[in-house]
N, C-alpha and C positions, 0 to 999 in steps of 0.2 A: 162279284163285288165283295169287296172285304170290308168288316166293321170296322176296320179303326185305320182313317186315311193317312196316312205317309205325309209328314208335314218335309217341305225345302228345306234342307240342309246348305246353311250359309256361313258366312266368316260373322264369328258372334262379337259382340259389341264389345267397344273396349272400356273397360273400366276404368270410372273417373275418381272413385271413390278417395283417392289419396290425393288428389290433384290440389285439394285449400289446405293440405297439409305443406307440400313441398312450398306452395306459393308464401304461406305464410313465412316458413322458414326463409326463402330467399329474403323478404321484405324483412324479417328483423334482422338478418346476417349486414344484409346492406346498410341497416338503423346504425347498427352497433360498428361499424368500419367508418363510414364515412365522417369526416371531419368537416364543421363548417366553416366557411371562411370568418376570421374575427375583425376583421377590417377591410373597408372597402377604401380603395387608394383612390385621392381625391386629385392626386400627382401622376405625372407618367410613371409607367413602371420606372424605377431608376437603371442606368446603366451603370451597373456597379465597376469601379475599379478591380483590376487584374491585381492579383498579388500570388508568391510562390510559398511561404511558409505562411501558411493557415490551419487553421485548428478551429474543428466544429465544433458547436457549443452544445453541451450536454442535456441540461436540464429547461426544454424548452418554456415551460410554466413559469419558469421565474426570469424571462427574459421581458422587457418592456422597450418597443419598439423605435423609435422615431426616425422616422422619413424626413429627406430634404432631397426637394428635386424643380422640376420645373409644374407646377400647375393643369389638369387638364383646362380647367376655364378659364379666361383670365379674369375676369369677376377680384378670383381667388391673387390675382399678383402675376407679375413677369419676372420675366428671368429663371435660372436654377434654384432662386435662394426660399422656394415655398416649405414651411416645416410643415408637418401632419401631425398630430399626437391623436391616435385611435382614429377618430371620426372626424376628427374637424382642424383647419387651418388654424393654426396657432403661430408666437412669435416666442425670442425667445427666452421671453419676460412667463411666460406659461410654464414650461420643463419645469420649475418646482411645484407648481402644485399637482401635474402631472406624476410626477416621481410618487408625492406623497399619497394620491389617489392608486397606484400601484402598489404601493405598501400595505394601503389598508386590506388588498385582497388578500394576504397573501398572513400566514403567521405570522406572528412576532420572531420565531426558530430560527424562521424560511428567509429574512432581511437580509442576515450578510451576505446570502448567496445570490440576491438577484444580480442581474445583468443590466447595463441597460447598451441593447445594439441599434448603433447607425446607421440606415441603410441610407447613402446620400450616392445621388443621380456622381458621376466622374466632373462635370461640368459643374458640381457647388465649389462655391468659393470657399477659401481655407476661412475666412473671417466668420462667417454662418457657421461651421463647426466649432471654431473656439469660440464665439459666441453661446452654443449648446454646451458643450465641455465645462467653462466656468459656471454655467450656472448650476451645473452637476456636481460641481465639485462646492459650490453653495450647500446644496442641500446631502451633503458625505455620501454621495451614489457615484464612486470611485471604480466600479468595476465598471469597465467600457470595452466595446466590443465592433468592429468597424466590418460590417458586410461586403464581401468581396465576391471576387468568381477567381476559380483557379486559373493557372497559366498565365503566361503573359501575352500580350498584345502586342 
């Protein structure tokens, strides 16, 4: 009999040691990538108009949105003519204090360059848009920008 027993030779543990290191990195990689949505559309998505010369807008920070589409609730109105501005139904007696609430975000520098893009459902009526248009051009927000899909239909 021999003093000193012969311990089982097995496959040895694996080590976890780095395991809250990688985890953590994934979770901030994903922190720092993902974008949140900044508006929740209170309208169907729109079915944007087909168009063939288009030009993507650059600086999306200085873009300020407005929606015109058909409503998901009707609460909210019928028909295509529902406007959005950020979070809530509006008419289009709003768009200027809207415009100016987007200004404030933004430099004094940074004003000539905003945007302000339409994204309107193909079924809004042309009267709803120069309704929005004039009142844009009420308040000197002259750069307009009309959301589309490529190709035609």
């Amino acid at each position: 009999m021999s003093k000193f027993k012969k311990k089982k030779k097995g496959v040895p543990a694996v080590n976890t040691a780095a395991l809250p290191d990688i985890v953590f990195m994934l979770l901030f990689f994903f922190m720092v990538t993902t974008t949140m949505r900044e508006t929740n559309l209170l309208i169907d998505n729109p079915r944007l108009p087909s168009a063939t010369e288009i030009k993507k807008l650059e600086h999306k920070s200085l873009v300020s949105t407005i929606y015109v589409g058909k409503a998901k609730d009707a609460k909210y109105g019928t028909g295509y003519n529902v406007i959005q501005l950020n979070d809530k139904i509006a008419s289009p007696d709003d768009v200027p204090a809207f415009i100016f609430r987007e200004r404030e975000t933004v430099s004094e520098g940074e004003i000539p360059f905003m945007t302000t893009s339409i994204k309107a459902d193909r079924e809004a009526s042309v009267g709803i848009i120069t309704d929005i248009r004039l009142k844009l051009r009420d308040v000197n927000a002259l750069k307009l920008s009309y959301s589309t899909n490529t190709g035609v239909e």
